[in-house]
C-alpha angles and dihedrals in degrees: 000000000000095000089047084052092056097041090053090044102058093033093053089055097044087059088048085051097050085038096051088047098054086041096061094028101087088054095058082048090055093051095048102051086048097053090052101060086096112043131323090068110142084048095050100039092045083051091049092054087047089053098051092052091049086048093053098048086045092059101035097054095046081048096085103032090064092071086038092056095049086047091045087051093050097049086060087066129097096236119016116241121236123268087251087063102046096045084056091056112114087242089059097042082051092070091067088078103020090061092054089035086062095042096050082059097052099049087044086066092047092056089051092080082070086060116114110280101275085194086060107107082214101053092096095135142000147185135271091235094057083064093025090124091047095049090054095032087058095044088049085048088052084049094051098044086039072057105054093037083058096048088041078063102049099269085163092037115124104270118241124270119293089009121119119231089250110049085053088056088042090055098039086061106047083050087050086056097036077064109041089063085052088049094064092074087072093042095055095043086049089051085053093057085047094065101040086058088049085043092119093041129096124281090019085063086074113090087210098043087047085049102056098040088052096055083054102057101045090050096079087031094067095033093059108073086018094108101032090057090043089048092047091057114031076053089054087046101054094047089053097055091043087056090053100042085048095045084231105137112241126238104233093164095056095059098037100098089052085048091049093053096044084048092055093049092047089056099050078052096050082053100050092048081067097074083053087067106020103033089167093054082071087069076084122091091191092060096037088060090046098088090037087055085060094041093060089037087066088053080053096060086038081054102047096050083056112099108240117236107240121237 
């Protein structure tokens, strides 16, 4: 029982990883389309269509394992529900707007090869109304997956008690969008591990070209868990500095699984701000894995607060 625990456990986080990544993903895309209309083109429309690819493969290969989870969740009861049941749970409705949501973006790389010629020596700009599908078509594709994270939630789900249906709607979306910007932490250091894979490929082979896509990238990788990280302490420290003005002792232990986790995200942080100053440094895998080390030793600690089933 134990073994089936773990297994569900860390399955269950490897799809919300691949998940959180193709959610935020469109949005990197969008950016960077938009931030290559004056100058930097080529760069910007040969990473776009990167980006898309990584999207796509992000999302179609979470979208299974959304059904599989919910089987996998049902097998650990004592009597299996019926099919009417598990087709009613929030990680099956999910897939009503998951399974578009892929297949816009599949159909989004098969419009780039519309995209102005990024081997052309003119193509040094372009306008927003060249890309102008693809623009709305991403930010649809941000809506959808925003979508299916909400109804993965329970999004449909009864509210609480005393609470209208709308304020728990309400609530349930500016939480969905609290976490997509965290989420963009996964989809820039994804991007970074892009690049080090197309490392021998042109453009990558150009140290400039390789310096300025890295920034890039960990830019959104640092900004992501960024406020999260900045909210958590300065709460803590407020609440520290009102103990000790009051005289009232503070609870660290009660907050130190909260301060481990946002520790472990500011170091993956810390890691990835290395590739601002050092891009070449990204040309290291070792040093590419290292946030995402930290990253998988916060599910750890999450792992190690859960109760254990008994055999």
């Amino acid at each position: 029982m134990q073994s089936t625990f773990i297994f569900i456990y860390w399955l269950g986080n490897l799809q919300a990883m691949l998940a959180q990544t193709a959610q935020a993903l469109p949005l990197v895309i969008l950016m960077t389309l938009l931030a290559g209309r004056r100058g930097n083109a080529a760069l910007c429309l040969w990473g776009g269509r990167q980006l898309l690819r990584l999207a796509l493969f992000c999302a179609a290969i979470s979208l299974p394992l959304f059904p599989l989870m919910t089987l996998l969740d049902a097998l650990r009861q004592a009597q299996t529900p019926a099919l009417a049941e598990l087709l009613a749970r929030p990680a099956s409705v999910a897939l009503l707007a998951w399974l578009p949501a892929t297949l816009l973006l599949w159909g989004l790389l098969r419009a780039s090869r519309h995209w102005p010629d990024v081997a052309a020596p003119s193509v040094t700009a372009y306008r927003t109304s060249d890309l102008r599908l693809t623009l709305w078509g991403c930010l649809l594709a941000v809506l959808l997956f925003l979508l299916g994270s909400l109804l993965s939630t329970g999004l449909l789900l009864t509210p609480p008690q005393g609470m209208e249906r709308s304020d728990f709607i309400l609530l349930q979306i500016r939480q969905g969008l609290h976490l997509l910007f965290r989420y963009l932490s996964l989809a820039g250091g994804a991007a970074l591990l892009l690049l080090w894979y197309l490392r021998h490929r042109p453009p990558m082979t150009d140290d400039t070209q390789f310096a300025l896509a890295v920034r890039w990238c960990a830019v959104w990788a640092v900004v992501g868990y960024l406020p999260s990280i900045i909210d958590l302490w300065s709460t803590l420290l407020a609440v520290l500095l009102r103990s000790l003005g009051s005289g009232v002792s503070f609870d660290i232990m009660s907050q130190m699984p909260a301060l481990i986790l946002s520790v472990l995200a500011a170091l993956a942080i810390i890691s990835w701000s290395v590739f601002l100053f050092r891009p070449q440094k990204a040309r290291s895998l070792i040093l590419q894995l290292l946030p995402w080390c930290f990253l998988l030793l916060r599910l750890g600690v999450s792992f190690s607060q859960l109760q254990l089933p008994r055999a």
